[in-house]
N, C-alpha and C positions, 0 to 999 in steps of 0.2 A: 170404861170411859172415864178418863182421867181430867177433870175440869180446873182448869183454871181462871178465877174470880176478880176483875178489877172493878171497884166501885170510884163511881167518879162523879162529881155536881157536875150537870149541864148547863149552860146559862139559857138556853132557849132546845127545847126538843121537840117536832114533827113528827108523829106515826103513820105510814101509809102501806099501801098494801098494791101489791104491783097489778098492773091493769092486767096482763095476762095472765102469770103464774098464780091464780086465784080460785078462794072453792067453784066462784061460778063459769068460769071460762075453763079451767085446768084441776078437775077437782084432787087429782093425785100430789099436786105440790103449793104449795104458796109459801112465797118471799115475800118479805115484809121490808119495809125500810125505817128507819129512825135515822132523821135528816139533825143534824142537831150543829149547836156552836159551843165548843169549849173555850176557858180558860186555859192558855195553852201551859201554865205555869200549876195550873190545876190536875193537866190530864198527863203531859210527858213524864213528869216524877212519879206518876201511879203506876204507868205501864213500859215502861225500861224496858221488861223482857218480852211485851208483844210481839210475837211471831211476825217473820216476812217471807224468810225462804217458802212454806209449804205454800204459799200460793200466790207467790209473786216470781217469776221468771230472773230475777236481774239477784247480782250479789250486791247491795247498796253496801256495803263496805267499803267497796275498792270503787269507788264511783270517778269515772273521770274528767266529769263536765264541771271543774272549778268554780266556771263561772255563776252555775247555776248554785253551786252551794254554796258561794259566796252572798250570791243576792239574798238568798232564805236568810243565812247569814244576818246579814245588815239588815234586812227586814226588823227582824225579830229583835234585834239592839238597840237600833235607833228609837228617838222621842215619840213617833207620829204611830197612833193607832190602826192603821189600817193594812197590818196581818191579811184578816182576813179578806178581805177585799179585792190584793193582789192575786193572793196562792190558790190554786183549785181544789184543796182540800185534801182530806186522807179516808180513804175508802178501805171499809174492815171486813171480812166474812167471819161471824160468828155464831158458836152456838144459841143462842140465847141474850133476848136484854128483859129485865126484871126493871121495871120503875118503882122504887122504894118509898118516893115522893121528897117534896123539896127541888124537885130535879135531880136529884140523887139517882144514877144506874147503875145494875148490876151488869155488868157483862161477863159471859159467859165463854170463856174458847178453849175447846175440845185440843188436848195435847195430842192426841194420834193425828201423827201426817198427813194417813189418809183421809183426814177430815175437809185437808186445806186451808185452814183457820190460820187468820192472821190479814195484813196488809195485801190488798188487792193492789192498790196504788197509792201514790201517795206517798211513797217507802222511802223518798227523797228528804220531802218534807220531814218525816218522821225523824230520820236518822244525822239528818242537819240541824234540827230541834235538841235530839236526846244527848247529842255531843257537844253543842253548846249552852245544855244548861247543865251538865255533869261536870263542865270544865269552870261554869259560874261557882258552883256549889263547891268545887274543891279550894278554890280560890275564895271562898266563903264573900262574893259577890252578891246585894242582892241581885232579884232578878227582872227585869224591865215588867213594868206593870200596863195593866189594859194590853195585852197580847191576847188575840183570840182567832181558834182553826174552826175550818170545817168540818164534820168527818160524817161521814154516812156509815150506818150501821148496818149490814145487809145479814137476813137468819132466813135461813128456810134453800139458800143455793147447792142444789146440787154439785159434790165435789168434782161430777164428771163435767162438771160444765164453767169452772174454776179456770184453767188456761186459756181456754175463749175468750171468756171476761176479763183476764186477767189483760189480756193481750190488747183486746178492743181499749181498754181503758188506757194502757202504757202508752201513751201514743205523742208525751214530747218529747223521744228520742225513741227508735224505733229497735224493738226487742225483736234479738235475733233469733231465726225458726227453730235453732239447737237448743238456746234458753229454753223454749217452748214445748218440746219435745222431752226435754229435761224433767217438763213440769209435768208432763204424762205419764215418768217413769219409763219412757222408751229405753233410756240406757241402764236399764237397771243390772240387764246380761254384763252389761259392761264392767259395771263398778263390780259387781259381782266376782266376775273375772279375775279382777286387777286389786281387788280390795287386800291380799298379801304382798304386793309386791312392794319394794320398801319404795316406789316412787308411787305412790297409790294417789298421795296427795296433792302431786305434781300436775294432775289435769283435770283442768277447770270444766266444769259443764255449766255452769252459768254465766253471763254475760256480765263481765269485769270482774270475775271470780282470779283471784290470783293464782299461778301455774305457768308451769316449763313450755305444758302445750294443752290449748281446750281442744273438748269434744271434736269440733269442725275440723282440725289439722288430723287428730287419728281416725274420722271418716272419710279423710280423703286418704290415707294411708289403709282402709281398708279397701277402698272401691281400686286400687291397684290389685288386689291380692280376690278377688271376685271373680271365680276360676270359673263360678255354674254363668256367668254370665260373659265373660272375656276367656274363652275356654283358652284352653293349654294349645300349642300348635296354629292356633288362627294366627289369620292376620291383622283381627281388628286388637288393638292396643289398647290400652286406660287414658287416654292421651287428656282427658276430661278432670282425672286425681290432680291434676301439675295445674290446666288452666283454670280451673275451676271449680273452687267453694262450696259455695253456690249451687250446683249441680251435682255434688257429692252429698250434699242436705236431700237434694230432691231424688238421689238414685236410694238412699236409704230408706225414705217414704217408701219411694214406689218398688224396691224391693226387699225390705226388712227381715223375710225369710233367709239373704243370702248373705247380708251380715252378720245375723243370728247365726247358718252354718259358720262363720269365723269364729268362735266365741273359743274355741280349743288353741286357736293361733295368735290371739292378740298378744298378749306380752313377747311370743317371737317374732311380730310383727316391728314391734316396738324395737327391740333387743336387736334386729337385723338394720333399724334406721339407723342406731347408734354403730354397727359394726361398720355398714359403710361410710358412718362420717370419720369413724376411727380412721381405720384404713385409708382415704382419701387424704385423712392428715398426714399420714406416712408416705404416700406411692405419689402426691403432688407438693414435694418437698419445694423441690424445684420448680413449678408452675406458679409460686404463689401474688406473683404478677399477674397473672391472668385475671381477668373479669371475673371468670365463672370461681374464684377463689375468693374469700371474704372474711379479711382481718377484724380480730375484735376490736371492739373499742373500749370495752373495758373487760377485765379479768372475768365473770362470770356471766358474758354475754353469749359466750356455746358449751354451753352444759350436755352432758351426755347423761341424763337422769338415770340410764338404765347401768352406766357402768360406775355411778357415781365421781364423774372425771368430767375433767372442763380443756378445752382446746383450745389456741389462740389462733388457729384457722379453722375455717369452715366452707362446704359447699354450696353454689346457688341449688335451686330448687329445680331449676332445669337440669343438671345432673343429677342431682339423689333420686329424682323418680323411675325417669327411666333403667336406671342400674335396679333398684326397688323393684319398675315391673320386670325384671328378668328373673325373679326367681315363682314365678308363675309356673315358671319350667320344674319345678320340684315341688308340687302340690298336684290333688289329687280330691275328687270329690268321689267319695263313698257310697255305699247303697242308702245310707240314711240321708244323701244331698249333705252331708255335713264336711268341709274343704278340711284336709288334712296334710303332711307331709308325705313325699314319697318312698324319702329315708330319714333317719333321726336328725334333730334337727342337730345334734351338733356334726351331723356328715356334711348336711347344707351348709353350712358355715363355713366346713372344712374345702368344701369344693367350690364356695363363693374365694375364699383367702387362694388358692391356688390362680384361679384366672382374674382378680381384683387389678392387676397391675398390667394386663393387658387390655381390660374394659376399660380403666381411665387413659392408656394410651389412644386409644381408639374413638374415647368422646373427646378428647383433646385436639385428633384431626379433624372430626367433624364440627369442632369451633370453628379450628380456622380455616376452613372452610366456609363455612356460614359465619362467620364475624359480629352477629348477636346472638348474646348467650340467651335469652328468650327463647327464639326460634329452636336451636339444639334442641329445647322440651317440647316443644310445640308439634318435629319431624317426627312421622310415623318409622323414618327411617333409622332413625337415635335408637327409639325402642325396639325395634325389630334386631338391630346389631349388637344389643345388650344382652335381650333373650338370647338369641344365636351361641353366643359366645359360653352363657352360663350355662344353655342346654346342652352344648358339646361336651361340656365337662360332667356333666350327669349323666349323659348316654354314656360315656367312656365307664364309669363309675359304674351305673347297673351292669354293663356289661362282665366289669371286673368279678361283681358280685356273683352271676351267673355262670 
């Protein structure tokens, strides 16, 4: 157990002890509280490296609500004392508080992840704080006087009960379920996965975490390829990946077994989105008038992470999936339940590049025909005439093989 120690004057501290989690209601746990008001000029210079990720859902780095960090901002600059009064404080999970006396505390936060330790909420606050008095101090500013936060100190919280809380608390802007899930470790097969490939750092799993593509975009790119549940040969299609987020969060919840069987295929998963946007930039040279075709606007606005190359066209989303779900047709779940390919995957490429140039003629008529590129995603008939097309070329293929 590896502690790390911030000692800091309180100007005012409260001790309480939570009405449930206590020896006489809960004798197996109790949470304690230390309600207190800091010096804010006292407590940010102390704790710089306090922890946020392990137990707060959101990347406060990349935060995109300006306004709000603007206001903390000016808060904290301005003449008038009343900090605290406006801001709702900052909420900490720690190992341990030591009162040394004076108001003087020890606090205590355990550096294993699995602890959770760190910024419950409040991470706003904190990280709007620690960058405008690190930019005082380099500019050798003083620093606005009489500023003072709240911060609740909570010891004794179970780590498993950390996301909950974390969640319940985040709530003036609303943490997205993948953050959340994030915070459980659910994608851990994932990073796992992907932790060699040289785009490893390119997808965000936090909410405003910077990246090519978060978590939510490659579960919906997994729920296309969910062979134990959109079997091979049906008629029912992924039609859900393309309209729907949202419902790619909730098929993972409610079937996490059958993204876990994907955990062999993700990086070819990935590595096939970039093949057919490649290709597509090739074989609709000449369509790039069309709607479903979309010009960049600046130079590194379609990035191919996986072949480390950038295009100045790109496909709507109503086309990549359904092409996407056609290669359903060359997967295969095994006796372990685990979705595998049917032949190596660079044969599946090879026999995707062969018929690629007659799937974009073919979603091209069913544009215009249908004359919203929405819809084309939306027709079970798109998907079905993708698979068709990439399945022929695979039956042709085993066949040869045989």
């Amino acid at each position: 157990m590896a502690l790390k120690h911030y000692k800091v004057r309180a100007e005012i501290v409260r001790k309480t002890t939570d009405p449930f989690f206590n020896p006489k209601k809960h004798g197996s746990q109790t949470i304690t509280y230390y309600n207190c008001f800091f010096d804010i000029n006292n407590l940010i210079p102390r704790m710089m490296d306090m922890p946020i990720k392990p137990a707060n859902p959101r990347d406060h780095e990349n935060l995109p609500n300006k306004a709000v960090m603007r206001d903390i901002r000016e808060e904290y600059l301005n003449d008038v004392s009343m900090f605290h009064l406006k801001n709702s404080g900052i909420t900490m999970n720690v190992q341990y508080v030591d009162e040394i006396g004076d108001g003087i505390l020890n606090i205590a936060v355990d550096e294993d992840e699995e602890k959770r330790h760190g910024i419950l909420n409040g991470g706003t606050t904190f990280t709007v704080l620690k960058n405008v008095i690190k930019e005082l101090q380099e500019e050798n500013y003083d620093l606005p006087r009489n500023k003072y936060v709240k911060v609740e100190l909570r010891v004794g919280l179970d780590p498993q009960m950390v996301p909950s809380t974390s969640e319940g608390l985040n709530t003036h802007a609303s943490v997205t379920r993948a953050s959340l899930l994030t915070l459980e470790n659910k994608f851990d097969f994932i990073q796992d996965v992907l932790k060699n490939e040289n785009y490893a750092d390119q997808i965000s799993y936090r909410q405003y975490e910077d990246g090519e593509i978060d978590i939510t975009r490659l579960l919906q790119y997994m729920t296309v390829f969910n062979v134990n549940y959109y079997k091979r040969g049906s008629d029912r299609h992924p039609i859900r990946a393309y309209t729907s987020k949202t419902n790619c969060v909730k098929s993972f919840i409610d079937k996490e077994k059958d993204y876990y069987a994907m955990k062999n295929i993700i990086p070819n998963i990935l590595q096939l989105v970039d093949i057919i946007r490649s290709n597509a930039h090739e074989c609709l040279t000449n369509k790039r008038s069309s709607k479903y075709v979309k010009a960049a606007r600046n130079k590194n606005e379609f990035v191919l992470m996986t072949q480390d190359n950038i295009i100045s066209h790109d496909i709507a989303d109503a086309i990549l999936f359904p092409i996407l779900g056609a290669f359903r047709s060359c997967l295969i779940s095994d006796e372990d339940s685990l979705i595998t390919w049917r032949r190596t995957f660079d044969e599946v490429v090879m026999m995707f590049e062969i018929v690629a140039p007659k799937m974009f003629r073919k979603i091209d008529k069913i544009y215009k025909e249908v004359g919203d590129v929405n819809q084309v995603g939306k027709l079970s008939s798109t998907w079905e005439a993708m698979y068709d097309i990439l399945d022929e070329q695979v039956t042709k293929q085993l066949r040869k093989v045989a």
